[in-house]
C-alpha positions as CSV (number, residue, x, y, z in Angstrom):
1,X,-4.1,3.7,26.1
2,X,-2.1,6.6,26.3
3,X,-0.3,6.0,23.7
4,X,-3.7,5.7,21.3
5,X,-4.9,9.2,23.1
6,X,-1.3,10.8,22.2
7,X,-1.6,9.4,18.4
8,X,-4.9,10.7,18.1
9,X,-4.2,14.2,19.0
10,X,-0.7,14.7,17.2
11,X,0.7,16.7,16.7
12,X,-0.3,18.3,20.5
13,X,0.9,16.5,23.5
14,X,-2.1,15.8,25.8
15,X,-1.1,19.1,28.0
16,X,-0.9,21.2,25.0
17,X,-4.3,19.6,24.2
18,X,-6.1,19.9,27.4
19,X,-4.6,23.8,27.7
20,X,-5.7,24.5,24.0
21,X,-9.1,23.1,25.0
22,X,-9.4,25.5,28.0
23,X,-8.9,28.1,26.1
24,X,-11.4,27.7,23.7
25,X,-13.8,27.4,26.9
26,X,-12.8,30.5,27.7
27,X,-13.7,32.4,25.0
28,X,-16.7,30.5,24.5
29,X,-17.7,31.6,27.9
30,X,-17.0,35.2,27.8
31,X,-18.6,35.5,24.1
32,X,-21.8,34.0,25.4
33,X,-22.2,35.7,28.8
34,X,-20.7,38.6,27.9
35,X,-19.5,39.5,31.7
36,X,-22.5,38.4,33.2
37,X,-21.4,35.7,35.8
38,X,-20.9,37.1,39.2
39,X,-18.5,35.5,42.1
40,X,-15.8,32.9,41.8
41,X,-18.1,30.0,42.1
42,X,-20.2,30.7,39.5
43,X,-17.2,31.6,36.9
44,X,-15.6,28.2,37.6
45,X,-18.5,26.6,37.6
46,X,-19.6,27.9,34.4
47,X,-15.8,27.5,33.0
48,X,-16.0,23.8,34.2
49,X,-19.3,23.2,32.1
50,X,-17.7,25.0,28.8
51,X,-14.8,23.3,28.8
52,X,-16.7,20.0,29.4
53,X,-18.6,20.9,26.1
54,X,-15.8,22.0,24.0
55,X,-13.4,18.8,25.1
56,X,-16.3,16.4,24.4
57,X,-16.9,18.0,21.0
58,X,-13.3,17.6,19.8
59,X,-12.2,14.8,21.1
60,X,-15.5,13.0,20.1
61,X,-15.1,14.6,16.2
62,X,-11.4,13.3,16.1
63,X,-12.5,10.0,17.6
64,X,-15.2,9.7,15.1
65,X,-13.0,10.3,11.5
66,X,-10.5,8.1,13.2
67,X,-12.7,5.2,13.4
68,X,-14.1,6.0,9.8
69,X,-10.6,6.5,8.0
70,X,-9.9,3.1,9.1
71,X,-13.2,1.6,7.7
72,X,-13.6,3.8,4.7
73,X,-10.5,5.1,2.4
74,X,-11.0,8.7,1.2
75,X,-9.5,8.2,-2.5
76,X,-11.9,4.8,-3.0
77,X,-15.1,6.4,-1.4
78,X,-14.8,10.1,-0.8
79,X,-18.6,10.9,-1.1
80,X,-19.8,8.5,0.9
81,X,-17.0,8.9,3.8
82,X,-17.8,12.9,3.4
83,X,-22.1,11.9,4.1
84,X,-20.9,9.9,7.0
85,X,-18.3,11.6,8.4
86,X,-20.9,14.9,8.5
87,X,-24.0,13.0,9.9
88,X,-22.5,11.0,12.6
89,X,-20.2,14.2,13.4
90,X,-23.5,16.0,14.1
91,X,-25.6,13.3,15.9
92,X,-22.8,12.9,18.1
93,X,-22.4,16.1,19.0
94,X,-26.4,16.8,19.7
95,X,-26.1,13.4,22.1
96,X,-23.1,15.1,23.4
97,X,-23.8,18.8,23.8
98,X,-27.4,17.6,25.6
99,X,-25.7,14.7,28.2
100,X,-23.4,17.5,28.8
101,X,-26.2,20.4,29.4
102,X,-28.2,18.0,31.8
103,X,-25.1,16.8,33.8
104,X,-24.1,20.2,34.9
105,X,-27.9,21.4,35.2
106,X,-28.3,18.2,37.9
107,X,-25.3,19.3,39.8
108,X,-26.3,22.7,39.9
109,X,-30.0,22.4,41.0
110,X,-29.7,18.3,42.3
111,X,-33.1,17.6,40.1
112,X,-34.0,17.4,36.6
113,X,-35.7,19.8,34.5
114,X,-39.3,20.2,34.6
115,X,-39.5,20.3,30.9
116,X,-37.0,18.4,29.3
117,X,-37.9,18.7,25.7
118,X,-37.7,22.3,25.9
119,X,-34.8,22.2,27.9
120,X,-33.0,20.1,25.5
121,X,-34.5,22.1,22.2
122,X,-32.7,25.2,23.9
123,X,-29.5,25.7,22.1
124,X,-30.0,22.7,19.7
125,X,-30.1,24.6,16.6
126,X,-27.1,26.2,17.5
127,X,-25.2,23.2,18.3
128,X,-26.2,21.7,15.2
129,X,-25.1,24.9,13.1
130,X,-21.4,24.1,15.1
131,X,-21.4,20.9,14.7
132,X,-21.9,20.9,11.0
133,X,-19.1,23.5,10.6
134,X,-16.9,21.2,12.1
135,X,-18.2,18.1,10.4
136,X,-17.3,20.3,7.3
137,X,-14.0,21.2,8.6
138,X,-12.8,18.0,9.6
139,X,-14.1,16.4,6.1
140,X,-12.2,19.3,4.0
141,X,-9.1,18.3,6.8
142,X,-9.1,14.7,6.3
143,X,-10.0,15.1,2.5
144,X,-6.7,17.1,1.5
145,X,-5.1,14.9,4.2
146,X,-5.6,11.5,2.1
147,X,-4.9,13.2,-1.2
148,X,-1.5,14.9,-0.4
149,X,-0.5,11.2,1.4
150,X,-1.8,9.4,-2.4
151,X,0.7,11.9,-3.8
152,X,2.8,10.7,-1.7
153,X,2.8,7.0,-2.2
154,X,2.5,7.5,-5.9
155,X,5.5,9.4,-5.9
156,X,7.9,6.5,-4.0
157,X,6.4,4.1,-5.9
158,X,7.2,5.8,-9.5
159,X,10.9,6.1,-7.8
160,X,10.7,2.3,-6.8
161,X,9.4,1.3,-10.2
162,X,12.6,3.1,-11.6
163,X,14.7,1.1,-9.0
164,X,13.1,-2.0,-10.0
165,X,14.1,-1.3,-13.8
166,X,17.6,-0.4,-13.1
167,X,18.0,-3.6,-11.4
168,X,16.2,-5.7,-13.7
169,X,18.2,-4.0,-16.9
170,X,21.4,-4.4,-14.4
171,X,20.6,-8.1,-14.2
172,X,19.7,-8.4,-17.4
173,X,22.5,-7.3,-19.6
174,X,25.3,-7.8,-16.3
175,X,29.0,-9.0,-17.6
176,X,28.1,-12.7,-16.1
177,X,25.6,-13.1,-18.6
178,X,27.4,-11.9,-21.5
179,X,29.9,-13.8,-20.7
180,X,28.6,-16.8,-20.1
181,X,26.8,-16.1,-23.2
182,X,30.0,-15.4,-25.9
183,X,31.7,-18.4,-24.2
184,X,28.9,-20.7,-25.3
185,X,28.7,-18.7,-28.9
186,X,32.3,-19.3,-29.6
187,X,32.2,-22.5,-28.8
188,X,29.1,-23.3,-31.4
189,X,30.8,-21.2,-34.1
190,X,33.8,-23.6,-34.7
191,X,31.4,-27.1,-33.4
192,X,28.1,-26.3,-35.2
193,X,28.0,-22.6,-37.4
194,X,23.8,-23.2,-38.0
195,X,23.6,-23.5,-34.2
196,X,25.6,-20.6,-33.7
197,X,23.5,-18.5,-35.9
198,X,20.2,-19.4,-34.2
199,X,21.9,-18.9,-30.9
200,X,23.2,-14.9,-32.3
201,X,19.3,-14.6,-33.5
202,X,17.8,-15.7,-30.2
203,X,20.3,-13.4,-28.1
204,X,19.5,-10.8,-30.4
205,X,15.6,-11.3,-29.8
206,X,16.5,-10.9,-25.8
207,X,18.1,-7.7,-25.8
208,X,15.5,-6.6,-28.7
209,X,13.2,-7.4,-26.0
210,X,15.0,-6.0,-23.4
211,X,16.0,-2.5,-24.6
212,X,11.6,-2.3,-25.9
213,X,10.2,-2.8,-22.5
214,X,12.8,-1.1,-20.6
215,X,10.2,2.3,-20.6
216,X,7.0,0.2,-19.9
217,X,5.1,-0.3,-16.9
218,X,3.5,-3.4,-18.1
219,X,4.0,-5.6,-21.5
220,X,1.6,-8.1,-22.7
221,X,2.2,-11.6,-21.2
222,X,2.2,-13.0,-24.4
223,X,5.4,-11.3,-25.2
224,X,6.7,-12.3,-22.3
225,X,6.3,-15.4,-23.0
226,X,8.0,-15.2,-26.1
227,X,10.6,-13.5,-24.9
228,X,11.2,-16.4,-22.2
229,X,11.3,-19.2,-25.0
230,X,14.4,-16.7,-26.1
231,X,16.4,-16.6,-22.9
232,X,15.0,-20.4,-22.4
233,X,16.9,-21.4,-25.8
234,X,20.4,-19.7,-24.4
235,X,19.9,-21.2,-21.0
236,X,19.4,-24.7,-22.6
237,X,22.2,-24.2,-25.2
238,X,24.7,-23.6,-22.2
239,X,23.5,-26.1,-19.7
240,X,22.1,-28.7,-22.0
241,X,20.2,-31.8,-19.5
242,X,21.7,-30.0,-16.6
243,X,18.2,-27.9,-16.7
244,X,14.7,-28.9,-17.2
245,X,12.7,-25.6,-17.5
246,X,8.9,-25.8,-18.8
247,X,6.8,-23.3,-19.3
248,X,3.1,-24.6,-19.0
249,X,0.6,-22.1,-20.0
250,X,-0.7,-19.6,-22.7
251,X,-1.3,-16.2,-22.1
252,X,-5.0,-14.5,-22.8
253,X,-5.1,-11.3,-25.1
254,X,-5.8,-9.1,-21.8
255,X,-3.5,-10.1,-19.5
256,X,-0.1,-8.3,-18.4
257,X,2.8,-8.4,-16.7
258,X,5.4,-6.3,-15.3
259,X,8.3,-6.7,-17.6
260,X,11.2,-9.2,-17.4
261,X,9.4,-10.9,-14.4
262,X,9.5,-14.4,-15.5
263,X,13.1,-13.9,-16.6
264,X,14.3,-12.8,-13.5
265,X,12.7,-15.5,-10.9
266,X,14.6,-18.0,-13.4
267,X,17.8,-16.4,-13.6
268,X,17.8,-16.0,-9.5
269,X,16.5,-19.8,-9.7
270,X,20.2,-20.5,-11.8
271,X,22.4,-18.5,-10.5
272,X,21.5,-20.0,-6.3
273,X,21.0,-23.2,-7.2
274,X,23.8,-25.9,-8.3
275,X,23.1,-26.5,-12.0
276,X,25.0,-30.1,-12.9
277,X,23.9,-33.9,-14.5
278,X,23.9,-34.9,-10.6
279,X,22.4,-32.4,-9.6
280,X,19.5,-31.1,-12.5
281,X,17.2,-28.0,-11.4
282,X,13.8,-28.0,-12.5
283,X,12.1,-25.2,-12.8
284,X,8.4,-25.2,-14.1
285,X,6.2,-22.0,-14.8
286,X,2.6,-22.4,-14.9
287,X,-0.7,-20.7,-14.0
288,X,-2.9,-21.9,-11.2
289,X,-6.2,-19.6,-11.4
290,X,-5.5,-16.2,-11.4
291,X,-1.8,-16.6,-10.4
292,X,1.5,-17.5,-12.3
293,X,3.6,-19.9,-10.5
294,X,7.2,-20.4,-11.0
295,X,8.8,-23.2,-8.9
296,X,12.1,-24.6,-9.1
297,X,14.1,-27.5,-7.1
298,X,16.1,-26.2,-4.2
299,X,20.1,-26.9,-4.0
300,X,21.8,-24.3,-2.6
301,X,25.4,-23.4,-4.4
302,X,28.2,-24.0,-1.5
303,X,29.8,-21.4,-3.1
304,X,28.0,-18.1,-5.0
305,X,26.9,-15.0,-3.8
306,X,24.5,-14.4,-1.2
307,X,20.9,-14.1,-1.4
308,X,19.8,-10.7,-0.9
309,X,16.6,-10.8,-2.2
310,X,16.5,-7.3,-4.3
311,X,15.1,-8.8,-7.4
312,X,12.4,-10.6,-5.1
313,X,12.0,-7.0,-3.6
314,X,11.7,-5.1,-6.5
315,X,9.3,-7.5,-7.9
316,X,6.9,-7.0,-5.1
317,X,7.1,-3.7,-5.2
318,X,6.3,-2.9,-9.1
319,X,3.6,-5.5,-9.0
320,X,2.4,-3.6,-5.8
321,X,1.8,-0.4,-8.6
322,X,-0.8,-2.3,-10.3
323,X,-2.7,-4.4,-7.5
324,X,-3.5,-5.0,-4.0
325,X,-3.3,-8.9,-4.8
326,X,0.0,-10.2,-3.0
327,X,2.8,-12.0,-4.8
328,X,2.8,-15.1,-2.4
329,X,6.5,-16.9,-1.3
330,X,7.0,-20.2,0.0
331,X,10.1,-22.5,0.7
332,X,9.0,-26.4,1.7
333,X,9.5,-29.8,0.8
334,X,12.8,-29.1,-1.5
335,X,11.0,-26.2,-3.4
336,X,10.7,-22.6,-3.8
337,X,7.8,-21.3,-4.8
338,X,6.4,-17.8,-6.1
339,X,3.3,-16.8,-7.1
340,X,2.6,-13.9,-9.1
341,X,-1.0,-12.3,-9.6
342,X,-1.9,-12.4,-13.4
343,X,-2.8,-8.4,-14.2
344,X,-5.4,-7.6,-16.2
345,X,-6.0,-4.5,-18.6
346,X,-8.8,-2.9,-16.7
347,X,-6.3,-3.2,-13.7
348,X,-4.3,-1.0,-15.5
């Protein structure tokens, strides 16, 4: 409990709060009776019954736009979070200001007001003029508040996107690959010279591909799907029956994808998984609703680098740009599993 009261009121410790509070009862008391309380009693009386009102005020407004940031966002709904936030700000404090007035009133005189309406109409207008002021300043507070922390997450999300491309270009065109990929070309060039042509055009189609999306947020998936039956061709090439990769699935003329996507969830798939005639992987890609999923057979390398996840990372990340959908992960039965929202263009 006390650690909800201290997260409320940051950035003032509750001391800080309640002595902030008690000075603003001060003044309030001395600016409305202008000196004319007389004895002790009566001042801390008095005191006791302004501070009462000026605590219940704040503390009820910062409860209030607490409880309605957490139900209604700012950036999706700021005009109906700003009608809200004012209304209930200034029934509240009405309900307050009069429990308040009639509490202290009863332990003053020990009875009631003879006539209550009257008694509660005096000061209402004023109360309402405050408590619209600071329905407005709280709404201008909170406003500025969720815009500058937007800014924010827009701004380490642009520098995670740029991570994300640095490792997927890193991944793509690392010295592995390229090796890997001029072993397999030389070998073609003296055992089959038409295969090794169609092997220099596909590898030249990848890093076409590559070095075009490298500035884009998103590509069509329909060129990343050509792009995959590229990289598919070297994969197959080099490992022959050792892989079974399908792709299952044609991409609509709206849909998108952050770039390289596909490609990397396979080449993550190869390179921590044993790829040998006892030992195929099978990877399938294929779209189930709304959702691409690629799955492949699990069997760990003894030996290969560890698993840090990054490209998995990254992946979430970027898609995390674009939507609030989540890229689901699963490991069971002997398979690993990820599912990828499809984007749309009006996602975009």
């Amino acid at each position: 409990m006390l650690k909800f009261i201290r997260d409320l009121i940051k950035p003032f410790s509750i001391v800080k709060y309640l002595l902030l509070n008690m000075g603003f009862s001060l003044l309030m008391l001395i600016f409305f009776t202008s000196g004319q309380i007389v004895g002790i009693w009566n001042f801390l009386f008095y005191l006791f019954w302004s501070f009462l009102v000026v605590i219940t005020q704040w503390t009820g407004a910062i409860l209030i736009n607490h409880l309605l940031d957490r139900k209604i966002k700012w950036i999706d709904k700021p005009v109906l979070r700003s009608i809200l936030g004012i209304v209930i700000l200034i029934f509240y404090s009405v309900i307050a200001f009069m429990l308040v007035k009639y509490m202290m009133y009863f332990m003053k005189y020990r009875t009631m007001p003879e006539d209550a309406w009257e008694f509660a109409a005096t000061s209402s207008l004023f109360t309402v003029l405050i408590s619209f002021n600071m329905s407005l300043i709280f709404t201008a507070i909170g406003f500025f508040k969720a815009w500058k922390m937007a800014l924010i997450n827009s701004e380490k999300l642009k520098t995670e996107m740029m991570a994300y491309k640095y490792e997927s270009l890193r991944n793509q065109i690392n010295p592995h690959f390229l090796f890997n990929s001029f072993n397999v070309l030389s070998d073609l060039v003296y055992a089959d010279q038409a295969m090794a042509v169609k092997f220099i055009n596909q590898l030249s189609d990848l890093f076409r591909y590559v070095l075009d999306s490298r500035d884009k947020e998103l590509v069509p998936l329909s060129d990343e799907l050509a792009f995959m039956q590229s990289y598919i061709y070297l994969l197959k090439t080099r490992f022959e029956d050792k892989l079974d990769l399908k792709i299952e699935l044609k991409a609509e003329a709206d849909e998108l994808i952050v770039p390289m996507t596909l490609q990397l969830l396979v080449e993550n798939a190869v390179k921590h998984n044993e790829v040998s005639e006892a030992f195929p992987l099978q990877i399938s890609i294929r779209r189930k609703e709304d959702f691409l999923e690629v799955e492949n057979s699990l069997k760990i390398k003894m030996v290969g680098e560890d698993s840090k996840n990054t490209g998995l990372k990254n992946i979430i990340q970027q898609f995390g740009y674009f939507t609030d959908r989540q890229i689901e992960v699963s490991d069971s039965g002997g398979k690993f599993l990820v599912k990828i929202p499809v984007l749309k263009a009006s996602e975009k």
